[in-house]
Structure formats: structure tokens, C-alpha cells
N, C-alpha and C positions, 0 to 999 in steps of 0.2 A: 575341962578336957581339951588338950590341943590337937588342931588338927593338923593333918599330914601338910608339907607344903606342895602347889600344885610341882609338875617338874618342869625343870628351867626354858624357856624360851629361845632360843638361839635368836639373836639382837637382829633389828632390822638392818641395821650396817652390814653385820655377815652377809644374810640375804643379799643386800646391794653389791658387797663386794663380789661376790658369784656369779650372781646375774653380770656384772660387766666383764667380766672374764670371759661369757660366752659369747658365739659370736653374732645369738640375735638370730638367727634362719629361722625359728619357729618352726622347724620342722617333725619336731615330734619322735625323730631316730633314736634318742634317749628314750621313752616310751612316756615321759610327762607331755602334758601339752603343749607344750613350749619352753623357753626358757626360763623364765619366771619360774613358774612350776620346779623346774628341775633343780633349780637353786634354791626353792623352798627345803628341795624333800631331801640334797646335800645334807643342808644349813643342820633338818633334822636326824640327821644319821639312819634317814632313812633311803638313800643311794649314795653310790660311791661317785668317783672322779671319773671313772672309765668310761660314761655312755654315753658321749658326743664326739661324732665320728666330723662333723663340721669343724672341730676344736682341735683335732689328731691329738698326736700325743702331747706336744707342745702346750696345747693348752689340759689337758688330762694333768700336766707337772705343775702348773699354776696354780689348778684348782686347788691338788694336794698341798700344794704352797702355803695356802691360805687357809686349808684347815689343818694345816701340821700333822698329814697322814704322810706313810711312805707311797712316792711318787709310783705310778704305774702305766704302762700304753694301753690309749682307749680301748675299747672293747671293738676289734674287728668286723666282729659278728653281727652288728650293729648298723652296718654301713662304711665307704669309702670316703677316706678326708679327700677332695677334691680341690682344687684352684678355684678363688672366686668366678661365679657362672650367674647367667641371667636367665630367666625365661625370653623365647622371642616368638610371636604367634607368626606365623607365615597366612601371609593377607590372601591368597587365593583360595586357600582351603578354610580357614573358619566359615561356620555355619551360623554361628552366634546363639550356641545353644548353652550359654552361660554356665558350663556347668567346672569350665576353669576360676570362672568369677567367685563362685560358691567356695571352691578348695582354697582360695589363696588366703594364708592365715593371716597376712599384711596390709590386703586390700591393695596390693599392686596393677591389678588389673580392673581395666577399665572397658565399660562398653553397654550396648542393651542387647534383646532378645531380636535375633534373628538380624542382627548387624555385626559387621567385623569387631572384637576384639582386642587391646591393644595392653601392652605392659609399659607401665609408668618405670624405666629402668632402675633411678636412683632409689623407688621403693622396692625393690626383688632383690628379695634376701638368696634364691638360689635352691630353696628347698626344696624343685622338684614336685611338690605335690600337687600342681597344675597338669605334669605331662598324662600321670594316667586318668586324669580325670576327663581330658578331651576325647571322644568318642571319635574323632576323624582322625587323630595324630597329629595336628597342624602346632602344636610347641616343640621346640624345639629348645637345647640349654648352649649357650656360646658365652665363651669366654668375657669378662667385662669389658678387654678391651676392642674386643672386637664386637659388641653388640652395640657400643658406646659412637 
């Protein structure tokens, strides 16, 4: 008796190829955990090209590129494509109650408990999910070249 064959894998190359496509923020706006994730669940026709607001359309046209679907603009609803941005803690106000340390899905942020705070620039992808997690409001997002 033969058995069914499992159903096809979508190649780790794909995978790869999607994954560099995005642009890495790890910020979760597509609703996977990050990138990786979302290019797993492409690769499996299990989401579309539209749900990365970090990518705008531009890269929304890529992704379809790549899997040979017709092209479509992100999904709005999802969040604002924005110009690369930094985190930047404002040194008067942290308290250093680590709790931006905790959100940052890159580990760009550096510091201990109940001392200032600081972000590692070249690591801050931009994702924002540092600002609501400070309980004082002391981050702020500025522009790369002006945080640089």
C-alpha cells in the first residue's frame, strides 16, 4: 500500500530570499514575530506580501516578485512606512527601570536597573516598540541622520 506523499516544503532558499527582502525591524506589524517568521509563513502560503508597513509598497512589489503573485500596496491598516528612525533615550528622564531593555527585539539597548539607559544606534532597527514600553516617556524616534 503507498502512502500519500508528505506536502512540499517551500525550499530554504525561498525562505532566505524573503527574509532579505525585508527590512529586518523585527517589529511584529505584520503580526509574525518578526521577520524570519513572516517569511516562513509567505514561503508557506500561509500570508501574503501586504503586511510590512517598514517595506511600503516597494518592497510589498519585491516580495510578490519573488513568489510570482500579482504585485499589491502593503496593507495600510497595519501601520505607517516611515524613513529610517532610531530609538534615542533622553538621559534626564530615564529611571532605569529596564523595561525598554525587555521590548527591544535586537537587544539594542543597553544599561542595568535603576541607571541610565542607552541605545547602541547601529543596532536599532527603528521598531518603536521601546517607546510604549517606557513608563516616563524618556524615548524618543529621530531620524538616522540626526541621531548619528
Amino acid at each position: 500500500m503507498c502512502r500519500p506523499l508528505p506536502p512540499m516544503m517551500p525550499s530554504i532558499d525561498l525562505v532566505e530570499r524573503l527574509d532579505r527582502l525585508l527590512p529586518q525591524t523585527q517589529c511584529g506589524q505584520c503580526g509574525y514575530a518578526g521577520c524570519r517568521p513572516y517569511a516562513e509563513a509567505m514561503a508557506h502560503g500561509q500570508a501574503g506580501v501586504d503586511h510590512c508597513p517598514p517595506g511600503g509598497d516597494a518592497g510589498a512589489r519585491a516580495l510578490a516578485r519573488v513568489l510570482g503573485v500579482p504585485p499589491q500596496p502593503y496593507d495600510r491598516s497595519r501601520g505607517e512606512c516611515k524613513d529610517t528612525q532610531v530609538a534615542v533615550v533622553v538621559e534626564a528622564d530615564c529611571i532605569g527601570c529596564t523595561k525598554c531593555i525587555q521590548a527591544c527585539p535586537v537587544d539594542a539597548i543597553i544599561g542595568a536597573a535603576k541607571l541610565m539607559h542607552v541605545v547602541i544606534d547601529p543596532l536599532c532597527t527603528g521598531c518603536e516598540l521601546c517607546v510604549p514600553a517606557c513608563p516616563v516617556d524618556c524615548i524618543v524616534m529621530e531620524p538616522v541622520a540626526a541621531a548619528r
